[in-house]
N, C-alpha and C positions, 0 to 999 in steps of 0.2 A: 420543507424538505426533510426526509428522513434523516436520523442519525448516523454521522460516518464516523466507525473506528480506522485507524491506522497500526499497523506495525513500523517497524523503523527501515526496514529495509525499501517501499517503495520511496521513502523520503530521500535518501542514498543516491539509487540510481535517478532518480527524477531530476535531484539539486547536480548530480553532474552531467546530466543533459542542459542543462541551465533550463528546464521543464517545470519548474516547479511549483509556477506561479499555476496551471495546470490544477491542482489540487484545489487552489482556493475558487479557482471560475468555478469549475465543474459541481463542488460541492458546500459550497459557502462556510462550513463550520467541520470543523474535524475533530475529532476527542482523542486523544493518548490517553495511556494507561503511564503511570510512572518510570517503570520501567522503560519504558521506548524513551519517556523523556531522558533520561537518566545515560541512556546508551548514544542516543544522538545529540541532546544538546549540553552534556557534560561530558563525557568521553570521548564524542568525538569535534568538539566545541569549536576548533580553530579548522575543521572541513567544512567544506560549502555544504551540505547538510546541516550540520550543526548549526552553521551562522542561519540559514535558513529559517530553521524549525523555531529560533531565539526570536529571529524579526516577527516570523505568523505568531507570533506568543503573543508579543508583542500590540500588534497589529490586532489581537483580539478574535483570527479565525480559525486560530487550531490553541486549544485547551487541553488540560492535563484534568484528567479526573480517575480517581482510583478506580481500580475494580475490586466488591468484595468478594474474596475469596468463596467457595461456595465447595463442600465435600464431597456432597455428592455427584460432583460429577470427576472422583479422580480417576475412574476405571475408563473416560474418556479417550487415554491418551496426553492428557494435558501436562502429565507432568514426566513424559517424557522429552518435551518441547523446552527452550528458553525460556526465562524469564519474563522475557518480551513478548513475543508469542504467545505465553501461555495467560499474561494479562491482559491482551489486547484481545483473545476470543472471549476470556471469561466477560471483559465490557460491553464488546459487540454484543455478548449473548444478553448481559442487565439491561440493555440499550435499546435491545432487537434493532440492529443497527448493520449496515451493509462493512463489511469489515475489509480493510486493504492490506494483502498480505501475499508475500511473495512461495513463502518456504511452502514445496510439498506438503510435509508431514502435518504441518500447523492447518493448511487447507484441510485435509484429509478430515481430522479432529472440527474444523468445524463445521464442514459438510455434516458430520455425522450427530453435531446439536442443531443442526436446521438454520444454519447463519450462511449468508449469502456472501457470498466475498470473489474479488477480481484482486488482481496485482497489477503489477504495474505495466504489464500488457494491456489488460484492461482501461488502465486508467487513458493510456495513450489509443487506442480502440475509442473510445469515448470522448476522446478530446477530438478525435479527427469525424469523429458523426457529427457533433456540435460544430466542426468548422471551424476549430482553434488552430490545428493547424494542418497545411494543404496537402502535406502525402505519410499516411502512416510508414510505408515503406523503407523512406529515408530517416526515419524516429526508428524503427527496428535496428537498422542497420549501425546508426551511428549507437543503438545499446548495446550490440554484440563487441563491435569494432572497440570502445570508447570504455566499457565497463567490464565487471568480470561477470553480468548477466549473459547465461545461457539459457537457449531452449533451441526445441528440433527445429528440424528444418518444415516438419508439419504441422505444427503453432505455427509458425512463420506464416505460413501458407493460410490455414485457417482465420490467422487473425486479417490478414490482409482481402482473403476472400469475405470477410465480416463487413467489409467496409466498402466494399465495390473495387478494390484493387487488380487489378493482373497481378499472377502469381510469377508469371514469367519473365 
């Protein structure tokens, strides 16, 4: 299986879906950049993220590995982005790695290095084609409801039409 980077924000909303285990089926092995580890399993250490991110550490299927730094690509945009962000595209990118990542802007930037990346619609889109679990619908709803994740009401629609859903 190819290499998957993470940001820290799909680990977020995932661990308070209680979804999380979701990252390990789907993708067997995940790599952080320090930074993410830093932001979710030491700042936010005592949130179910945090506790999460520490057990897969753990547990051997999500890994911390640096990214190095690389200059020439600052006119990318990269370093307008977080810290987090801006280590977990420069990995994806040493990796050629599918990268999970929720923010606009951080997409944007690595659409524009040719890194493939979904967020955490994606991740839930893919868990409901594999059959993890039985209506994306209800996963959308309970992330709008439940989290401070937004998107239009035409995601909504698109990603459910992804999936053989009624939009109605």
């Amino acid at each position: 299986m190819p290499a998957v980077v993470s940001d820290s924000s799909p680990f977020v909303y995932l661990a308070r879906l209680q979804r999380f285990d979701l990252l390990h089926t789907l993708f067997d092995q995940i790599l952080i950049p320090g930074a993410v580890w830093r932001e979710v399993a030491v700042a936010s250490a005592s949130n179910p993220e945090g506790l999460e991110v520490v057990k897969a550490a753990e547990a051997g299927w999500l890994k911390v590995e640096e990214a190095t730094a690389n200059p020439s690509f600052r006119d990318q945009g990269l370093l307008g982005l977080g810290e987090g962000e801006r280590e977990a595209i420069l990995l994806a990118l040493q990796k050629s790695a599918l990268l999970i990542i929720d923010e606009t802007d951080g997409r944007k930037v690595a659409t524009r290095l040719g890194i493939t990346s979904i967020g955490t619609l994606g991740v839930l889109v893919q868990a409901k084609l594999s059959g993890l679990i039985p209506e994306l619908r209800a996963e959308l709803n309970r992330l709008k409801a439940e989290t401070n994740f937004r998107f239009t009401d035409k995601l909504f629609e698109r990603a459910l039409r992804s999936v053989g859903e009624s939009v109605l």
